[in-house]
C-alpha positions as CSV (number, residue, x, y, z in Angstrom):
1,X,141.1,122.4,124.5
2,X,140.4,119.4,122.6
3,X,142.0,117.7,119.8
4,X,140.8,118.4,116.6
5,X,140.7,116.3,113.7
6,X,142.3,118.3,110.4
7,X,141.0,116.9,106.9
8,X,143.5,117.5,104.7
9,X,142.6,116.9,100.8
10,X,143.7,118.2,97.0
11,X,141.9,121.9,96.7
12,X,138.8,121.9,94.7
13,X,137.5,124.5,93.0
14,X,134.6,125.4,95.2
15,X,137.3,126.3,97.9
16,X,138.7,129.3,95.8
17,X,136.6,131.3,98.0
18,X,137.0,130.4,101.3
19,X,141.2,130.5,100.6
20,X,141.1,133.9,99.0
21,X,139.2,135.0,102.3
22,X,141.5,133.6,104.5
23,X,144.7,135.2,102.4
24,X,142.9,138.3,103.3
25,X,143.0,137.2,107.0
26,X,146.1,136.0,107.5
27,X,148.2,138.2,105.2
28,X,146.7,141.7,104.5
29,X,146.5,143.7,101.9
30,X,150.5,144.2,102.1
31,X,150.5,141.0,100.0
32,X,150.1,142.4,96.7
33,X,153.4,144.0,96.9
34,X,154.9,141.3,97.8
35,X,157.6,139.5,95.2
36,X,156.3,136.0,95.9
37,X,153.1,137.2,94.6
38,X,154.1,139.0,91.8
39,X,155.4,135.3,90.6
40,X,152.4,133.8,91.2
41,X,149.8,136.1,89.6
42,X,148.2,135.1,87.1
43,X,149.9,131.9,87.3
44,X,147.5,129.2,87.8
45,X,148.4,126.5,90.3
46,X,148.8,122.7,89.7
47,X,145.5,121.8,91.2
48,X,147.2,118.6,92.3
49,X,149.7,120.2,94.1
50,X,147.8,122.3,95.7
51,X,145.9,121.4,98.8
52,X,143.0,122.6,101.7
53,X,142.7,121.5,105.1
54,X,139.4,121.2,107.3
55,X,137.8,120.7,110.5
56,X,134.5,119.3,109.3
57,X,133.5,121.5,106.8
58,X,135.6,125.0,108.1
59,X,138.4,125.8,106.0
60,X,141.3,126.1,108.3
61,X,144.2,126.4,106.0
62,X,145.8,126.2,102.7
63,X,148.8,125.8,100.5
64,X,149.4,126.2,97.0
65,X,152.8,125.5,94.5
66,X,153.0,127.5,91.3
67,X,155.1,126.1,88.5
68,X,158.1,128.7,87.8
69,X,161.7,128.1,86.0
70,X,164.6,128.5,88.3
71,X,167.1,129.9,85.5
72,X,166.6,127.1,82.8
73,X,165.6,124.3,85.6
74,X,161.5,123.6,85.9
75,X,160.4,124.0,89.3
76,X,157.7,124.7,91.8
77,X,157.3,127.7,94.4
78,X,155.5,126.5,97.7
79,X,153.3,129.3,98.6
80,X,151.4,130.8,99.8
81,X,151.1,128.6,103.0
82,X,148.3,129.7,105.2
83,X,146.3,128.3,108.6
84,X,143.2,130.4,110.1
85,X,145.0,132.6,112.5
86,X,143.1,130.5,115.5
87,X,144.1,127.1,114.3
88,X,147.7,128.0,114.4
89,X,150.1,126.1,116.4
90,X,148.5,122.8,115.4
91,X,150.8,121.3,112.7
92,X,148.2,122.3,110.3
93,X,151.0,124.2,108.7
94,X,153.5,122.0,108.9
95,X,151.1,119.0,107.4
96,X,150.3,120.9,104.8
97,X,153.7,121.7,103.7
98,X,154.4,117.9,104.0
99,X,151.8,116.7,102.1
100,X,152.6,119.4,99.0
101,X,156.5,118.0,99.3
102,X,154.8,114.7,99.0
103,X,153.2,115.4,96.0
104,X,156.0,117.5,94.1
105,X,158.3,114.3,94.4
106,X,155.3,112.1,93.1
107,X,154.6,114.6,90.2
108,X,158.3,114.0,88.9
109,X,159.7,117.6,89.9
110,X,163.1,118.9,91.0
111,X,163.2,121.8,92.9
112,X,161.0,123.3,95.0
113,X,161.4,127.3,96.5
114,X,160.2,129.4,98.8
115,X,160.5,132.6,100.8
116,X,160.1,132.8,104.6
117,X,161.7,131.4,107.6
118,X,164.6,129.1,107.7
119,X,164.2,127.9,110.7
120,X,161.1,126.9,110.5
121,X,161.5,124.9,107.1
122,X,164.6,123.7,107.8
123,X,162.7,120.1,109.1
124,X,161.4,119.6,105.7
125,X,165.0,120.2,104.0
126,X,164.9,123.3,102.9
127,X,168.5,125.6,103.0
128,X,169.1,128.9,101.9
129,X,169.5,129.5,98.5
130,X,173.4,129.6,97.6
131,X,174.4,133.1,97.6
132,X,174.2,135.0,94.3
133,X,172.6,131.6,92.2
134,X,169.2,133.0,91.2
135,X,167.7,136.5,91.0
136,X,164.4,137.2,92.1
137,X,162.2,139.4,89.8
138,X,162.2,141.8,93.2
139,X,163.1,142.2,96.4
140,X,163.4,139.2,98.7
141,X,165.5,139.0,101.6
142,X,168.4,136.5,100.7
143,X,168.1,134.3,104.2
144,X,164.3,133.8,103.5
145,X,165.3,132.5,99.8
146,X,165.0,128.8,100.6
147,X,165.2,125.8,98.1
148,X,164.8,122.2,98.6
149,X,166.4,119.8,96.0
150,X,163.5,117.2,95.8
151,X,165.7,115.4,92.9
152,X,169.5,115.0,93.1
153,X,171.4,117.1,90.9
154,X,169.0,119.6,90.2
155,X,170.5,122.2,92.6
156,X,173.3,122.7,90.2
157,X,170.8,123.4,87.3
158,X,169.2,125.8,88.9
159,X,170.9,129.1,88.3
160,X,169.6,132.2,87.3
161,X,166.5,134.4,86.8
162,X,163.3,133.0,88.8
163,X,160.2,133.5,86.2
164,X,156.8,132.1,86.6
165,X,156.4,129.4,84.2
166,X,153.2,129.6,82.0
167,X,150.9,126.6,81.4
């Protein structure tokens, strides 16, 4: 097949849409239940942290940050991260995911979190959460509790109850 080339710029409003849809497609329904979501509802993203990638004018995949506290430290949740089932394999993913780090050490910030797989994180620094350092406001598997100290020091801050942070 031939190469592609993936567009990758800040989400804009009109793109609400097309993301939502592709949640839909590459999550289900079973992410309502979800803890990761329950942090992010009704939690509006940064829309400069926040960004859509294309191939010409198809939506292909998405990622967003949230702003939450990580006990009393300010930080951001990356998620959710999402590529059109089809597109997968590309790097889309893993561009994205670069390009929101990017942007979360330009915006001044200094943590960022996540939930899901170590392994495949682990090459943008991302480690498991230290055992017993922050409680989730639900159920999260403790090896898929990842952090990633964009600013030195702020690890150690970052101790106790995760909470969305309100704008």
């Amino acid at each position: 097949m031939t190469d592609l080339p993936i567009g990758i710029r800040q989400e804009a409003p009109g793109d609400a849409q097309a993301i939502l849809f592709l949640h839909e497609r590459a999550f289900g329904p079973g992410r309502f239940a979800r803890t990761a979501f329950r942090l992010r509802e009704r939690n509006p993203d940064p829309p400069h942290l926040s960004f859509a990638a294309f191939v010409g004018t198809l939506l292909v995949g998405s990622v967003r940050m949230s702003r939450i506290l990580l006990g009393p430290e300010p930080g951001l949740m990356l998620g959710p991260l999402a590529v059109e089932p089809a597109f997968e394999g590309r790097g889309i993913g893993a561009a994205l995911t670069g390009r929101a780090i990017e942007a979360a050490r330009a915006d001044g910030q200094t943590l960022v979190m996540l939930v899901g797989d170590e392994p495949y994180y682990r090459r943008f620094g991302f480690t498991v959460a230290p055992a017993g350092r922050l409680r989730m406001p639900g159920p999260v598997d403790p090896a898929r509790l990842l952090l990633l100290e964009v600013q030195p020091g702020a690890l150690a801050r970052g101790v106790g109850r995760v909470c969305a942070m309100r704008s």
